[in-house]
N, C-alpha and C positions, 0 to 999 in steps of 0.2 A: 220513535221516528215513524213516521208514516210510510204505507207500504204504496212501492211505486205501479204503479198501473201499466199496466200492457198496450202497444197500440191498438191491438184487438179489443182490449176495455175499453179506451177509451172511447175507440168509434163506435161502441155498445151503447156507452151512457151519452155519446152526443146524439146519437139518434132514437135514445127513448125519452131526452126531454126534447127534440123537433117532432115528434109528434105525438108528444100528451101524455106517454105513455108513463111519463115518472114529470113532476111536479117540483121547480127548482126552489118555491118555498118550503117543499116537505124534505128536498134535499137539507136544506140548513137546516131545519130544525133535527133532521135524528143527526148532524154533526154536534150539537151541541149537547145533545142528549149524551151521558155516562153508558160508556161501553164496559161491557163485564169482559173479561178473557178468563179463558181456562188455563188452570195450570195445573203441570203436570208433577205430581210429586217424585212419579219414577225417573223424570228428566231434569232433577233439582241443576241449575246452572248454577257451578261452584268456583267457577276459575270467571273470573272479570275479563273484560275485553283488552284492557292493560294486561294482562298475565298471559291470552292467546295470542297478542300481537310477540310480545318478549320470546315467546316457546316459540313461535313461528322464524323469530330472524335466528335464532339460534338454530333451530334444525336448516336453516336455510345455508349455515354455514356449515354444518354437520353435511347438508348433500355437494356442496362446494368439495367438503374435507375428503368426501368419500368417493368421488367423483376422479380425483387427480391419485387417490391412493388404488383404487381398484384398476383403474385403465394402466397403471404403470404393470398391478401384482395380475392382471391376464392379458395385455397386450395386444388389446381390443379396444374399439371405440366404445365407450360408456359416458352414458349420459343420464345424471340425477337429479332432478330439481322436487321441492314441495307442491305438492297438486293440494290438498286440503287439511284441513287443521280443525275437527269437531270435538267436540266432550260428548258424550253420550253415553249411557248405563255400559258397563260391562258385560252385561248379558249380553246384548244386544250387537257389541262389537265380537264376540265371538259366533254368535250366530253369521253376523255380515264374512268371516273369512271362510278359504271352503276347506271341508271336510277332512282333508287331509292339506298339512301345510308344513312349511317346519318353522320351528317358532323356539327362539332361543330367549330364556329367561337368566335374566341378570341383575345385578345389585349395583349400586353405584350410591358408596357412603360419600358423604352421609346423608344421602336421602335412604330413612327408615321403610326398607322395604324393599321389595323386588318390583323390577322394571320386565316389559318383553318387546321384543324384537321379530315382526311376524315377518318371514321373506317368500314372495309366493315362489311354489316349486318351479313354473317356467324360469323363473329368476336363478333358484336357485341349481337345478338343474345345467343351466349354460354355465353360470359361473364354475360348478364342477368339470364339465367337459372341458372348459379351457386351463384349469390345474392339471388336469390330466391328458393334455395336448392335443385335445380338438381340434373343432372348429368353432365350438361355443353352439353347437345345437341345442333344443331342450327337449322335456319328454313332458307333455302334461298331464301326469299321472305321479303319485308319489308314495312308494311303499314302506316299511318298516329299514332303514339304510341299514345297510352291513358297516360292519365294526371298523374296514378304512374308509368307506366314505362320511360315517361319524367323528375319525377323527382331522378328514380335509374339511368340513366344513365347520369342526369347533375354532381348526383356526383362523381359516379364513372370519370366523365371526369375532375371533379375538381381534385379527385388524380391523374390523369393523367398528369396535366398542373401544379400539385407537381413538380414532376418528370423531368417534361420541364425545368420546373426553377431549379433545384438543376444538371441539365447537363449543364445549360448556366453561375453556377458559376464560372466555371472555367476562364472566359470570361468578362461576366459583370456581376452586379446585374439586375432582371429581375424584374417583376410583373404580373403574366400572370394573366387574367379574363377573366372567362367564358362569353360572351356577347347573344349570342341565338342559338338556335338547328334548321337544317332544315334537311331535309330529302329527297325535291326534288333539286338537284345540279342546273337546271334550272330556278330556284326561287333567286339564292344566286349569286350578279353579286359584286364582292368586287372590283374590279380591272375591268379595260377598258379590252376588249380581246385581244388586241397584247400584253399587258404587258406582261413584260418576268417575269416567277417564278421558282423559284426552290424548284423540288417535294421530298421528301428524304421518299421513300418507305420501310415501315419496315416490313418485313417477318415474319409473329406471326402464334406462332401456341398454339390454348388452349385448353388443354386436347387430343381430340384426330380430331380438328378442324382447319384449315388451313383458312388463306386468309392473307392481306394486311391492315397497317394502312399504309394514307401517309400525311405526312406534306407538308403545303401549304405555302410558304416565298414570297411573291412578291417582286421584285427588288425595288420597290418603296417606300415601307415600311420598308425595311433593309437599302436605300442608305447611310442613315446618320451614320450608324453603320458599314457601310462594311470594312473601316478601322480599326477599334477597333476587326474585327476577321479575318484579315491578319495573316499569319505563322509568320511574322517576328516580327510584334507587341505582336502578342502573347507572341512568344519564349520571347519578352526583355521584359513583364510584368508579368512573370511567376513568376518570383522570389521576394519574401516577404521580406519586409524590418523589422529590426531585433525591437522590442523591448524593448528598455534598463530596463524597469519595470519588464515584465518578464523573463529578462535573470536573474537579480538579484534575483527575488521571485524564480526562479528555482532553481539558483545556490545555494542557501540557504537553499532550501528543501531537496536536493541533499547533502550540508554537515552533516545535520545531520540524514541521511539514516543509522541506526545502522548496521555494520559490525560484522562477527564474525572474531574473531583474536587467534590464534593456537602456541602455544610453542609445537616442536615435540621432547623431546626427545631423539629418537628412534623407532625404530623398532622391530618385535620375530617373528618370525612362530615356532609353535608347534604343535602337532598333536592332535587329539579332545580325546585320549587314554592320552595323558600328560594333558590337561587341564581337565580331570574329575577328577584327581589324586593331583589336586591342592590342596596346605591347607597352612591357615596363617602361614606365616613365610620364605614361599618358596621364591627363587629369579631366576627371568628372567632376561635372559642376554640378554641386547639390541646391537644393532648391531651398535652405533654409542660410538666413542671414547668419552674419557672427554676431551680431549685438542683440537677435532672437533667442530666449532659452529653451534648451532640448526639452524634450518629452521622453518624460521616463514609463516605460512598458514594466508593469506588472505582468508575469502569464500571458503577455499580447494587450493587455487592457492598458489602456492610460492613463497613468494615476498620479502622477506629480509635473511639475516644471523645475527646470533645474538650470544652475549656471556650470559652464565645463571650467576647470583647473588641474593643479596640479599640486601633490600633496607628497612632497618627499619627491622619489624619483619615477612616482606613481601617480599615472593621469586618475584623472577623481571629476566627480559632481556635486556639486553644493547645492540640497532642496530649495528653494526658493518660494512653493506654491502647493498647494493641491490641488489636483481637479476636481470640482464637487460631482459625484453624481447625479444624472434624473431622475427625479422621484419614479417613475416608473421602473428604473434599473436596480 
């Protein structure tokens, strides 16, 4: 795809061919001319733009999932959506977090290998203050945690890695486990440094606290699976195959769902001055003939025509019609 030009570009190159300065036959010809590009081998692109879009709507249900589970577990307004979604060396993405963080490594068979969880300290910081009845302030600074605040936030990471899993149903079945907490990224080498990963950064903000969680996939650990979250394999195993057990337990529940069922008579309008004036013996004239058939009410809906009798020493209806529905109904 060609790369799109800036409006500052372009008024660059409209005003270097208005005055000579660039030549629109020497433009066409270095378009036709072979361009070489460099490439980078430490930046080998491994995951197809099919496989960043699939990990994208997935995490995007994962910040949906996490979103409605953490606002409930601090009782605070929280809000998570996907900000970006890059593959880039290992090295590199541990360089990009800071210095001190806390970064919760986990597995999730069967993908072979260990996954991480980076939550910046502003984040994680609020989140602790409001387990321990805050206000959800933060501290941006983060030191080695004491032994109860290691064990509030392994679990709060454990309902986090809830959350994980109940966004990768859509996909496959998962089993994420917490495996250990570190907190200096320099200590934590999971992956060789070229390996290529992809980061999928989620924009959180809690209470009135901003920063970044980002998920950590290495291509090495997904390879076996990168097929199974393909758009196309997706789209053709989206669809659930039927039941015969419970179509029939439905169907069955479903016929004896009691209905209400209406013989109408007729119709009156009177004025509320004629109905206080009412007394046994009076007669309202309905506005439906006697050689007209009723309508019979469904739930209020009308759905047959019917003739009135009597059957034993029980008045009755004899169907007569249906009413077709509008195609629109």
């Amino acid at each position: 795809m060609a790369d799109v030009l800036s409006q500052g570009e372009i008024d660059a190159l409209m005003s270097a061919l208005s005055t000579g300065e660039m030549n629109a036959d020497q433009l066409k010809q270095e378009e036709h001319e072979k361009k070489v590009r460099t490439y980078d081998f430490k930046r080998a692109l491994r995951f197809s733009k099919d496989q960043i879009r699939s990990l994208s709507r997935i995490h995007e249900n994962f910040a949906r999932l996490l979103t409605t589970t953490l606002s409930a577990q601090l009782r605070t307004f929280v809000q998570i959506s996907v900000s970006t979604v890059d593959q880039l060396p290992y090295d590199e993405f541990i360089i990009s977090i800071p210095k001190m963080t806390l970064l919760n490594v986990f597995e999730a068979q069967p993908m072979a290998g260990r996954l991480l969880m980076e939550v910046n300290p502003n984040i994680a910081y609020a989140m602790m203050d409001r387990l321990l009845g805050g206000h959800g302030s933060s501290v941006n600074k983060i030191d080695n945690l004491t032994e109860i605040e290691t064990i509030i936030m392994t679990r709060l990471f454990q309902t986090m890695l809830d959350s994980f899993q109940g966004a990768w149903e859509s996909v496959m079945e998962i089993d994420p486990v917490a495996e250990e907490m570190e907190v200096n990224p320099q200590f934590l080498q999971m992956v060789s440094p070229n390996e290529t990963v992809v980061v999928i950064s989620l924009s959180t903000t809690i209470g009135e606290t901003t920063g970044m969680i980002n998920i950590c996939l290495p291509h090495v650990v997904m390879e076996d699976i990168l097929p199974d979250i393909s758009g196309h394999y997706w789209m053709q195993t989206a669809k659930k195959e039927t039941n015969q057990e419970e179509y029939l337990k439905l169907s069955n529940q479903i016929k004896t769902a009691p209905l209400t069922l209406q013989a109408v008579l007729g119709h009156s309008s009177i004025t509320i001055e004629e109905f206080l004036q009412l007394y046994e013996g009076d007669v309202i004239e309905l506005d439906q003939k006697i050689n007209e058939p009723l309508t019979i009410l469904t739930e209020g809906v009308p759905k047959y025509k019917a003739q009135p009798g009597r059957r034993g020493k029980k008045l009755g209806v004899q169907i007569i019609e249906e009413i077709k529905e509008e195609p629109n109904e």
